[in-house]
N, C-alpha and C positions, 0 to 999 in steps of 0.2 A: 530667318530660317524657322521653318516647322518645327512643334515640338518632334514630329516622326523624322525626321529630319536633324536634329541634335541627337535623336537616338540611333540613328544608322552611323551618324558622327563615329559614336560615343562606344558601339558593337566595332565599328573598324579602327578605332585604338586601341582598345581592350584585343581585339584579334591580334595585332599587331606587337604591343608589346607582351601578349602569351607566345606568338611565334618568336621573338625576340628571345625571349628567357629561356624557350628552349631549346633553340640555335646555339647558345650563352654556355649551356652546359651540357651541348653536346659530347659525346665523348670521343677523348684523342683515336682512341680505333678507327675510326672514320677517318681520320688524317693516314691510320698505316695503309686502310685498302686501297686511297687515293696515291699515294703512292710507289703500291709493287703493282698497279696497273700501269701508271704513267712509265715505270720502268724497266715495263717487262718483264717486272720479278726476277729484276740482276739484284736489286737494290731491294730490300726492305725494312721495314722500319717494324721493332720489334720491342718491346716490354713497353707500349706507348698506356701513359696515364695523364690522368686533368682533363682539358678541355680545347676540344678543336682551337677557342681562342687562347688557352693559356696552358700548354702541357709540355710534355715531356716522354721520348722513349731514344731507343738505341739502331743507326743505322748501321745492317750488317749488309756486307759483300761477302765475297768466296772467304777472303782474308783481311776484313778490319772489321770493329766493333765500334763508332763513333756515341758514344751519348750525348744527348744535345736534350736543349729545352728550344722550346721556340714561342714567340708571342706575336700574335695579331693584333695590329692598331685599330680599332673601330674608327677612329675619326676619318682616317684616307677611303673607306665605302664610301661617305658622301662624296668623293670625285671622280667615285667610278672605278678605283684602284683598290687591291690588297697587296699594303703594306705586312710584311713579316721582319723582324730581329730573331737570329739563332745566336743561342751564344751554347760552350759546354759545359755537358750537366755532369761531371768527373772532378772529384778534388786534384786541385793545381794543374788540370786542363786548359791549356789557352786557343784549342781549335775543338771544333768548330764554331765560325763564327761569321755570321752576314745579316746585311740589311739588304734585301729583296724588297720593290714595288713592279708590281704585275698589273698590266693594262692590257684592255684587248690589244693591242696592237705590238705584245710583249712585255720584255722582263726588264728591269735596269738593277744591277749589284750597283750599289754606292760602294761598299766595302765588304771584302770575304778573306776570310784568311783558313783553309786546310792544311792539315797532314796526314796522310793515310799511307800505309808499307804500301812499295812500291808492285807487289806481286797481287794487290787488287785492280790496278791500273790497267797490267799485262794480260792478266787474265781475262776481261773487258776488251782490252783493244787488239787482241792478239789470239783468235779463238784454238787457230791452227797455224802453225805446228803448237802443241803443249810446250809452253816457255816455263823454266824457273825465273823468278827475280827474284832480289834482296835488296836492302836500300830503306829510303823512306823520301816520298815527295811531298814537298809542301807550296801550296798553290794560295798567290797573292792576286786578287782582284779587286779595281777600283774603277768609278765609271762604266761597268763594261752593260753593253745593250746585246739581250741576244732573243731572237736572234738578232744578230749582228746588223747594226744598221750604217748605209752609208753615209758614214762622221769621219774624223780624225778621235773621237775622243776613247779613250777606253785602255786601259791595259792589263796586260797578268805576266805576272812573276811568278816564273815556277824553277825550283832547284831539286835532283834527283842527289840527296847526299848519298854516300856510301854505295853508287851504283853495282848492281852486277845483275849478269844474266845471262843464262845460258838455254840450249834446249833442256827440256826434261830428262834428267837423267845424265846428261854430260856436264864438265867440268864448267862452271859459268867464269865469265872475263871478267875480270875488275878494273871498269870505268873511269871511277873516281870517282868525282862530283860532277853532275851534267847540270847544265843552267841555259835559260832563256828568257829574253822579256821579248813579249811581244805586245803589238802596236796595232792597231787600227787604223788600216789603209781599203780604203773602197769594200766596206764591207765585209773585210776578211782580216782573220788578227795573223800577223803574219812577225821573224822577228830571228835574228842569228841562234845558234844552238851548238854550243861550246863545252869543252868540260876540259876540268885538271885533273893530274897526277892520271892514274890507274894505266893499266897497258897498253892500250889503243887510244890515239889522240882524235877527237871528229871537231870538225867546221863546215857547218853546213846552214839550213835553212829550216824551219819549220812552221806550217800553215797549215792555221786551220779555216775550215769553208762555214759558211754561213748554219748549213745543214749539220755540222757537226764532225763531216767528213774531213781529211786531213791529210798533210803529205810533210816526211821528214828526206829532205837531200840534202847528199856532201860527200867530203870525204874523210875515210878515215884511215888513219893508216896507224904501225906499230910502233910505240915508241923505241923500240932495241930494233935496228936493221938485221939484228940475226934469229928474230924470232921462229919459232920453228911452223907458227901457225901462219904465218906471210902467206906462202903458197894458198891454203884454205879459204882464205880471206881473199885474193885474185880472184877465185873461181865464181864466188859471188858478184862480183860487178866489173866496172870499167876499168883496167888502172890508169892512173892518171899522177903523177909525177911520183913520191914514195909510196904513194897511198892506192886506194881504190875508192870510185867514186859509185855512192852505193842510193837507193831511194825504196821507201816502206811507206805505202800506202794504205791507209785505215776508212772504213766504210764506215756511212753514217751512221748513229745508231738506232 
């Protein structure tokens, strides 16, 4: 090689590791615009400090506050991949918490574990009518590829504890506890949707589609045959043996 030739070397390492160092410490800010665009600005991320690859700030919605730290592996760029670990950034916090690798060709959760009140969820998937909720959902993920690809592998566990919910303004039902595991079947996580105690018993089904879109059917019916809201509850869907069988459909986002 040329001495002029060692030095154009020598100018594109020096380039290289100046771009590097200042990628290195870039700042978390850049991580928040990146994500209330990708969000749509339902989501954003708020008191973010440190550095693109090693920071920290607080995911707010209508009604949750998450503080989280998150870290980037340099090593998975060499295979074309960012790898990220979130754990939370709160004393005696155990969510939020995942390991995310991102390829073009999508995401893979190895592991995730949420909880977030349930009235940021509704207020998300529910634009119209204005819903109150109460409660708290905590969302379990393992394996999962999204979008969703066609495997068998993947699941998420989600439990709504302490459900309720009503329109805005009216008296909200007490559910109980709602729960689901769902499965990965032909590209779609799909998986029974069950709950205890609270006044209205439901058995039904709930799927979600690739795009994000989603469909919850069943039925529900009241646990006291003399309840006074039976009637009310009819007029919304089919009845079908004590119950009524009912389906609420959510648009991608």
């Amino acid at each position: 090689m040329t001495s002029m030739g060692r030095r154009l070397v020598l100018l594109v390492v020096i380039a290289a590791v100046i771009v590097a160092a200042v990628a290195w410490q870039a700042p978390a800010t850049l991580v928040s615009t990146r994500v209330e665009r990708l969000l749509g600005h339902r989501v954003t991320l708020a008191n973010s400090g440190g550095t693109v690859w090693n920071g920290h700030g607080t995911l707010v919605t209508s009604d949750a506050r998450l503080p989280l730290r998150w870290r980037v592996h340099p090593q998975a760029l060499l295979r074309g991949e960012l790898a990220v670990t979130i754990a939370p950034d709160a004393p005696g916090a155990n969510a939020p918490r995942a390991d995310i690798v991102a390829t073009e060709h999508g995401s893979r959760i190895h592991s995730a574990y949420l909880e977030l009140p349930a009235s940021a969820l509704i207020d998300a998937a529910v634009p119209r009518p204005r819903m109150d909720a109460a409660g708290t959902v905590s969302v379990d993920a393992t394996d999962l590829e999204w979008p969703l690809a066609r495997s068998s592998t993947g699941a998420v566990n989600a439990t709504w504890r302490d459900a309720r919910i009503g329109v805005a303004g009216s008296e909200k039902i007490d559910l109980g506890d709602i729960g689901t595991q769902l499965r990965m079947q032909q590209g779609t996580l799909t998986g029974p949707i069950t709950n205890t105690h609270g006044e209205f018993a439901i058995a039904g089904t709930l799927t979600v589609l690739p795009g994000g879109a989603g469909t919850i059917a069943g039925v529900v019916r009241p646990r006291r045959p003399d309840d006074p809201r039976t009637a009310a509850l009819r007029a919304l869907g089919a009845p079908e043996g004590d119950g009524v069988r009912l389906e609420w459909r959510w648009p991608a986002p």
